[in-house]
Each structure stands twice: as structure tokens, then as C-alpha cells.
Backbone as CSV, one residue per row, in Angstrom:
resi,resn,N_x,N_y,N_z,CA_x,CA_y,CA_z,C_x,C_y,C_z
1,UNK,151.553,114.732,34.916,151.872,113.400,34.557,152.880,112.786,35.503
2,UNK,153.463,113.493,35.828,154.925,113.081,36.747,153.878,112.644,38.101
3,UNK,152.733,113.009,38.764,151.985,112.043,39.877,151.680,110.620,39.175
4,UNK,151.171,110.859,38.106,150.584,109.357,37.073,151.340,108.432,37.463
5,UNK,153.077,108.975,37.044,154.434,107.673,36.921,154.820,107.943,38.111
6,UNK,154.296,108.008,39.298,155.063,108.204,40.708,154.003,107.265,41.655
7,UNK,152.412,107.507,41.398,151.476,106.697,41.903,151.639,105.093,40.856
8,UNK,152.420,105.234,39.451,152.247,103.765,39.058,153.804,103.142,39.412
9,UNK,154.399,104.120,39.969,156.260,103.714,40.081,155.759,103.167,41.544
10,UNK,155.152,103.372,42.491,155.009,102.901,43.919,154.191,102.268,43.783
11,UNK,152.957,101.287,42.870,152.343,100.727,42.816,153.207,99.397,42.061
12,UNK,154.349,99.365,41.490,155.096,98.287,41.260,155.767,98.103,42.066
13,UNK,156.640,99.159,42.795,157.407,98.839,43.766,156.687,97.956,44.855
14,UNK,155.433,98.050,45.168,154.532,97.471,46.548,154.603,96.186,45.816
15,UNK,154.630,95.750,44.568,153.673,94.358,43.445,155.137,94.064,43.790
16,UNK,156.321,94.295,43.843,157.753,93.590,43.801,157.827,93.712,45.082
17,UNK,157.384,94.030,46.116,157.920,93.676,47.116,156.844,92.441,47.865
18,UNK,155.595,92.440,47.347,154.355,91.764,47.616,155.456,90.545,47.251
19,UNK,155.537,90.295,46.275,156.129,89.180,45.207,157.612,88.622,45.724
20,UNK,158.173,89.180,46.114,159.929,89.485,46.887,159.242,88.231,48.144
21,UNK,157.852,88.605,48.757,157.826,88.024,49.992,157.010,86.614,49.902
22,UNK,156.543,86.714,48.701,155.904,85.402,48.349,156.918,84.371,48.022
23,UNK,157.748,84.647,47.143,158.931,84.019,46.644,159.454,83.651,47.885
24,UNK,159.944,84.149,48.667,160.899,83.936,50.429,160.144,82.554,50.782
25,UNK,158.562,83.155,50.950,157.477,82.221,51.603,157.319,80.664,51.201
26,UNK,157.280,80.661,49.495,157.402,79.567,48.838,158.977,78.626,48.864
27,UNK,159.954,79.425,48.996,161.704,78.825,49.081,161.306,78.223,50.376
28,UNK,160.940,78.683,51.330,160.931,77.957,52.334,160.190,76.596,52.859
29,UNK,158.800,76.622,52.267,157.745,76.242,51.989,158.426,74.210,51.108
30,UNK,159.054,75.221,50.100,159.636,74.209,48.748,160.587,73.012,49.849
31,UNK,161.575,74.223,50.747,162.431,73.364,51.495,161.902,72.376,52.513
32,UNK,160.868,72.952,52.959,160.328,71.851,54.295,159.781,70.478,53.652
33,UNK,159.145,70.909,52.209,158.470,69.805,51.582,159.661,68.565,51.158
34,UNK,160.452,69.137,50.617,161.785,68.894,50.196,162.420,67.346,51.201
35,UNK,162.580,68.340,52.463,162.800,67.316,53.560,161.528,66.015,53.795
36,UNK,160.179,66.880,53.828,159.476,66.071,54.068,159.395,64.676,52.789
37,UNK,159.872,65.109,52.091,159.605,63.877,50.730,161.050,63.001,51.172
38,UNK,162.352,63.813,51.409,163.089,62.650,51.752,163.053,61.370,52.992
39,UNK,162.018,62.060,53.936,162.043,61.515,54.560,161.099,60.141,54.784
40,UNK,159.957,60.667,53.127,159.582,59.705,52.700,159.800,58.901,52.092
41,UNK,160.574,59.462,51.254,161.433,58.099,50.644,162.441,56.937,51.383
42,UNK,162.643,57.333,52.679,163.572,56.754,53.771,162.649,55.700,54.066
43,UNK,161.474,56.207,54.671,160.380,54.678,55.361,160.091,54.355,54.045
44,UNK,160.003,54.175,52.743,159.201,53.802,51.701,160.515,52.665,51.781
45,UNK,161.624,53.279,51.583,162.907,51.898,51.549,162.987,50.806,52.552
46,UNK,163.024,51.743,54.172,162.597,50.494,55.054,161.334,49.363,55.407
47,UNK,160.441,50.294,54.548,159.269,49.496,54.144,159.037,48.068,53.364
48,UNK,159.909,48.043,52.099,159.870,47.416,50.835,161.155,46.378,51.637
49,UNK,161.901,46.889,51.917,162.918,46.089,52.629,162.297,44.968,53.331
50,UNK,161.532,45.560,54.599,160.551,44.459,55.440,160.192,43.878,54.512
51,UNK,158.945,44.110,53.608,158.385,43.244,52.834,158.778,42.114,52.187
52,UNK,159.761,42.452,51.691,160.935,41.712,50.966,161.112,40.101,52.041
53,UNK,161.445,40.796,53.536,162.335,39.742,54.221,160.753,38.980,54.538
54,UNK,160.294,39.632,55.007,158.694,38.813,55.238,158.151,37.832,54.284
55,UNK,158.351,38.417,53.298,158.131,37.758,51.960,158.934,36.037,51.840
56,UNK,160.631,36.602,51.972,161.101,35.508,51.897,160.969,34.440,52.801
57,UNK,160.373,34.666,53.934,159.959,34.252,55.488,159.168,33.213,55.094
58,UNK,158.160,33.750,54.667,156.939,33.227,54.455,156.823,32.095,53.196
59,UNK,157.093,32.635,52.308,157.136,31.815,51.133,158.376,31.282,50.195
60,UNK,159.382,31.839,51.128,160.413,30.789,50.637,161.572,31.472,49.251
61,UNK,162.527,30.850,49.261,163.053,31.573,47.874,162.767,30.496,46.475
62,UNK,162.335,30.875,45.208,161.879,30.487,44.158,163.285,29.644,43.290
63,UNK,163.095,28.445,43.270,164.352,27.979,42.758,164.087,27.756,41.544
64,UNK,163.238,27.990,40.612,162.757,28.114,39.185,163.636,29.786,38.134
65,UNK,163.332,30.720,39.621,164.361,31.731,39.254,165.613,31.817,38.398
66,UNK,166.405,31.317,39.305,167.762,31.379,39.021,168.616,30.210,39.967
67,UNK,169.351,29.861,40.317,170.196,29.126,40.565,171.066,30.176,41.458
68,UNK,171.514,29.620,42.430,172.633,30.791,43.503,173.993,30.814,43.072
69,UNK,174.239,31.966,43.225,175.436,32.027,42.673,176.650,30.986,43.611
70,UNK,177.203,30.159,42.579,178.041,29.229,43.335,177.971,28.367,43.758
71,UNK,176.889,27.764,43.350,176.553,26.049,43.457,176.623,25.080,42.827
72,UNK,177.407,24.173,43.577,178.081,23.324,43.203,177.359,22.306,43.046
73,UNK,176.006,22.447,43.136,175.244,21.008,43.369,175.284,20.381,41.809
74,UNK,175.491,19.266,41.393,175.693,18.518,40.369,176.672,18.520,39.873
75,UNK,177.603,19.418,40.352,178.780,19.458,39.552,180.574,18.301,40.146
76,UNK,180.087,18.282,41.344,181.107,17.460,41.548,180.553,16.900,42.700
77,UNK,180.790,15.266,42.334,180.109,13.558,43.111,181.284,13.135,43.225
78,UNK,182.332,13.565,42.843,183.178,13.297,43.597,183.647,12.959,45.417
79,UNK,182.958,13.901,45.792,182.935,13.903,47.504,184.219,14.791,48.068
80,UNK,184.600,15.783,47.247,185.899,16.680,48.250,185.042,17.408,48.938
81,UNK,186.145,17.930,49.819,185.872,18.958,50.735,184.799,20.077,50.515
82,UNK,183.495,19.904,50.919,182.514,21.070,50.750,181.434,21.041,49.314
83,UNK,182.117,19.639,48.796,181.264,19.329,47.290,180.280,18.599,47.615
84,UNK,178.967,19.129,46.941,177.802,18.040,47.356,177.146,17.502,46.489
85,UNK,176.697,16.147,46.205,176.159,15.735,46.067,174.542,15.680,44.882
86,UNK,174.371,15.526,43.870,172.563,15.469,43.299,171.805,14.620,44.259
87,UNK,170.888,15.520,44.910,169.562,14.507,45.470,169.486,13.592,44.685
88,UNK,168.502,12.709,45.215,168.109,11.168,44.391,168.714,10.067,44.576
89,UNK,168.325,9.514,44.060,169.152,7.816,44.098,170.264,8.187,43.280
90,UNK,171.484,7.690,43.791,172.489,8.198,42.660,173.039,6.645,42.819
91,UNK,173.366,7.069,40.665,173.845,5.881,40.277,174.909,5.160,40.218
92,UNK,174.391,3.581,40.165,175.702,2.460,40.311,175.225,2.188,41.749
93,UNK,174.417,2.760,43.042,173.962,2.435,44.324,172.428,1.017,44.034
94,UNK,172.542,0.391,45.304,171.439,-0.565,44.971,170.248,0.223,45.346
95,UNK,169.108,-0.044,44.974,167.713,0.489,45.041,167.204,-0.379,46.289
96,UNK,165.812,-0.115,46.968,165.187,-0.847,47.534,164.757,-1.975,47.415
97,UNK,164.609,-1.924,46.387,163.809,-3.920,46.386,162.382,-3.699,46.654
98,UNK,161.966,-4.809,46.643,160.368,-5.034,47.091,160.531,-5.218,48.335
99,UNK,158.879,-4.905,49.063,158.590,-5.401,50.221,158.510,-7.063,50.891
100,UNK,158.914,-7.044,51.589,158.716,-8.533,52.054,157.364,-8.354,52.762
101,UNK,156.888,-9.386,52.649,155.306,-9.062,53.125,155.157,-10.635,53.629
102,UNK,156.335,-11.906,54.135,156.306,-13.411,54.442,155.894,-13.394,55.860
103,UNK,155.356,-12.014,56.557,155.237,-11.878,57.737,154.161,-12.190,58.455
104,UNK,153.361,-11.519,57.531,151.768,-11.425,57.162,151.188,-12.689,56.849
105,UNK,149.722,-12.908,58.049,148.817,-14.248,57.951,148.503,-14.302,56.280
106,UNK,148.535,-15.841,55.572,148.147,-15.747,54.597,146.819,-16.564,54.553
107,UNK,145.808,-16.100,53.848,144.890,-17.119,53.615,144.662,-17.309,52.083
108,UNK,144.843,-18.302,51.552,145.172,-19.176,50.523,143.756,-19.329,49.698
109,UNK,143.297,-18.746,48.693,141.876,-18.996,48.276,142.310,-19.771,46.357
110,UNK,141.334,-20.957,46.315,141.385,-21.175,45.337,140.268,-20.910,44.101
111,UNK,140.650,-20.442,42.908,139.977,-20.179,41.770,139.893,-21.277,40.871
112,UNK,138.660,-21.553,40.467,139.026,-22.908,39.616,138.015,-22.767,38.337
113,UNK,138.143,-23.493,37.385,137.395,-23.488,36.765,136.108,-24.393,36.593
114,UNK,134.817,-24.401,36.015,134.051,-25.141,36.940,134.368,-26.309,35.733
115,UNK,133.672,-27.452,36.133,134.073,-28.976,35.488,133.715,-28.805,34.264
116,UNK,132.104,-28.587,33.730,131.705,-28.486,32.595,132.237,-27.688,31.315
117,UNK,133.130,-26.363,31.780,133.797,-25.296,31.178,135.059,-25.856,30.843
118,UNK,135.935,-26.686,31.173,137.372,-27.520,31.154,137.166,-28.149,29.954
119,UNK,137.002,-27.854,28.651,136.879,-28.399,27.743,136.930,-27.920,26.430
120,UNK,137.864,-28.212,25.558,138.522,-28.159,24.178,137.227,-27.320,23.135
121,UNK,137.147,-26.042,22.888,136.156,-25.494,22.287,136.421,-26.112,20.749
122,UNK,137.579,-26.057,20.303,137.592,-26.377,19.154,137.419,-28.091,18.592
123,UNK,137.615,-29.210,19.599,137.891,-30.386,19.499,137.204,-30.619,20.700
124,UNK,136.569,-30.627,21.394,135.910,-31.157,22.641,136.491,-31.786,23.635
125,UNK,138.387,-32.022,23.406,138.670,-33.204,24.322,139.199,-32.147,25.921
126,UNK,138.661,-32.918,26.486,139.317,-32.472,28.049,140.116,-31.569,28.349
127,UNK,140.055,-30.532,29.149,141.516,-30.047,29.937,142.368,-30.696,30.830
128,UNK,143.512,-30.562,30.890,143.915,-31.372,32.508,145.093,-29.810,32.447
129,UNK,144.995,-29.839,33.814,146.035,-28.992,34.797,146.926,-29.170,34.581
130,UNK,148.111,-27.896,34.518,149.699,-28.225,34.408,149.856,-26.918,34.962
131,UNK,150.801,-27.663,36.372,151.597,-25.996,37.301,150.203,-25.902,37.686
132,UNK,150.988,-23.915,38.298,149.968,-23.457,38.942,150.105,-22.074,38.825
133,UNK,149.393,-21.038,38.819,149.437,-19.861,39.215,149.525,-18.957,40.467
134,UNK,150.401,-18.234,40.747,149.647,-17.656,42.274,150.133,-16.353,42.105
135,UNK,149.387,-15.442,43.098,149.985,-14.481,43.060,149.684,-13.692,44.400
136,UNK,149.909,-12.625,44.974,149.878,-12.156,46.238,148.728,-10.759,46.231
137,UNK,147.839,-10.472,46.839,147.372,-9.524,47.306,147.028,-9.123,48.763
138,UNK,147.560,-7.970,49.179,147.533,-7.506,50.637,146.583,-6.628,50.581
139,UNK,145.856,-6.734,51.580,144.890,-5.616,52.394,145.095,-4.715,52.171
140,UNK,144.362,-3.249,52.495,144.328,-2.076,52.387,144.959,-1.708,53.827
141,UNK,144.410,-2.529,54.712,144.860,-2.355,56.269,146.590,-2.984,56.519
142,UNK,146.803,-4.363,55.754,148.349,-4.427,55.818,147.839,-6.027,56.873
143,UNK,147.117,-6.108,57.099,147.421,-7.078,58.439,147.143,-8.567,57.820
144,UNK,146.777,-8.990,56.596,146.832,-10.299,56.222,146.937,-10.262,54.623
145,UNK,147.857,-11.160,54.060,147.800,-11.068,52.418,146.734,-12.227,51.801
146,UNK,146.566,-12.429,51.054,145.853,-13.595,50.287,146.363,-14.146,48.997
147,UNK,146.354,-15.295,48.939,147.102,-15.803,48.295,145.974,-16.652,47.311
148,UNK,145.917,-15.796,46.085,144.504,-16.769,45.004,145.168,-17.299,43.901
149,UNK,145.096,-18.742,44.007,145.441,-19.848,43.076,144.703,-20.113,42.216
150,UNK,145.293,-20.016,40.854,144.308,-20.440,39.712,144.924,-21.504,39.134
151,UNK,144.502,-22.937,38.982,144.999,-24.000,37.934,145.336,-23.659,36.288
152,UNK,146.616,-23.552,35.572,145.933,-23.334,34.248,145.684,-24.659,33.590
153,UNK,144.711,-24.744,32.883,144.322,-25.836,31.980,144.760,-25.283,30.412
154,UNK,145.139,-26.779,30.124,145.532,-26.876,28.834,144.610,-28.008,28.155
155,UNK,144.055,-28.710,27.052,143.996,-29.619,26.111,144.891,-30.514,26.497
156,UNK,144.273,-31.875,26.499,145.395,-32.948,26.918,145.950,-32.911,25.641
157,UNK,145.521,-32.816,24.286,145.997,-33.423,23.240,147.068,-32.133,23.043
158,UNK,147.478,-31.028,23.452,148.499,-30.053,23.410,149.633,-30.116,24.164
159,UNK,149.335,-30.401,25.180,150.250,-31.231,26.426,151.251,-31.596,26.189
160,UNK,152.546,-31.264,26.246,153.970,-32.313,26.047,154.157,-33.042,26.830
């Protein structure tokens, strides 16, 4: 029996030393990977980084987000040193006004009503003219306005 436990005592000893060298093989193995993952995680950061700045390059920063830290915009119209201003028309300032357009050829068209139509639906008596109407329309192109006059008619018998 003593060969039995001497052929199975050197048959563990070989399985622990088999195993002794696998273990070595794998520590080392574990370490290279080890490095190799940090070194992936290094370009994965300088990666996302680029992206990031490209990103902002391209499309701008989102002002729906958040607001930057430290802006003063609306908060003081006052006008000191480094304070700015709300875009827009700011108030108590005069606005634009209308266009002047007295520059522009006018051609003058009149609208009238025809003779037979000038007449009192309810009482039949006459219209006659009082004043005038006008009003301005310009081109699509800009280069001449027109100016269409309409008479208003009234009932003589309404007339002051």
C-alpha cells in the first residue's frame, strides 16, 4: 500500500505544481490585461472629450439648458461697468415708425361707384359725395405705390 500513497502522493504533487504554474501564467496574463484596459479607458476619455468639443463646435451650446453661471443679462440696465443690457427694444426708447414711401412714383387710380347704384335703397333719394378716401399700396417690387381713391356716398337727406 505504501507504493499506492507514494504513486498518488507524486501524482498531486505534479497536479500542484501543474496548477502553481498556471496560476503564475494567469497573474501575469490578469496584469497585462489590466494595463491593457487602462489604457483603454485613457483613449475612451480622450475620445468623449473630442466629441464633446466637436459637438460644441458644431452645434453650438443649448441655452434652453441652463443659464451660465453668472449672468448678468437682465439683471442690471443700469449700464455699470461690465453690466449688460436685455436684447430688444428696451423700454421708454422710440421705436421705428413707419416707412416713408413719398419717394416712390405714385399713380393715382380712381374707384367709383357707378351712377345707377348711388342711390337710397331704403327711400330712393340720391347719394352725393362727402370727403374722400385714400389709401396707399406699394408693389411687390418697391418701385411705384398706387394710390386708389374711393368717394364715400351718403343720402343727401342724411347729410349735415
Amino acid at each position: 500500500m505504501d507504493s499506492l500513497h507514494t504513486t498518488e502522493l507524486a501524482y498531486w504533487k505534479a497536479e500542484a505544481e501543474r496548477l502553481a504554474g498556471d496560476n503564475a501564467r494567469l497573474e501575469v496574463e490578469n496584469a497585462a490585461l489590466r494595463v491593457r484596459v487602462g489604457e483603454l479607458e485613457g483613449q475612451i476619455g480622450a475620445l468623449t472629450e473630442k466629441v464633446t468639443t466637436l459637438a460644441k463646435l458644431v452645434f453650438g451650446t443649448s441655452s434652453e439648458k441652463s443659464k451660465p453661471v453668472g449672468s448678468s443679462v437682465g439683471k442690471d440696465i443700469t449700464g455699470g461697468i461690465g453690466a449688460r443690457r436685455p436684447r430688444g427694444q428696451q423700454s421708454g426708447s422710440a421705436g421705428h415708425g413707419r416707412r416713408d414711401y413719398s419717394a416712390l412714383e405714385t399713380i393715382e387710380e380712381i374707384h367709383d361707384v357707378a351712377e345707377k347704384e348711388r342711390i337710397c335703397p331704403g327711400c330712393g333719394a340720391p347719394y352725393a359725395a362727402f370727403g374722400e378716401e385714400t389709401s396707399y399700396q406699394i408693389d411687390s417690387a418697391g418701385t411705384h405705390r398706387t394710390t386708389p381713391a374711393s368717394p364715400p356716398y351718403l343720402p343727401a337727406h342724411l347729410q349735415v
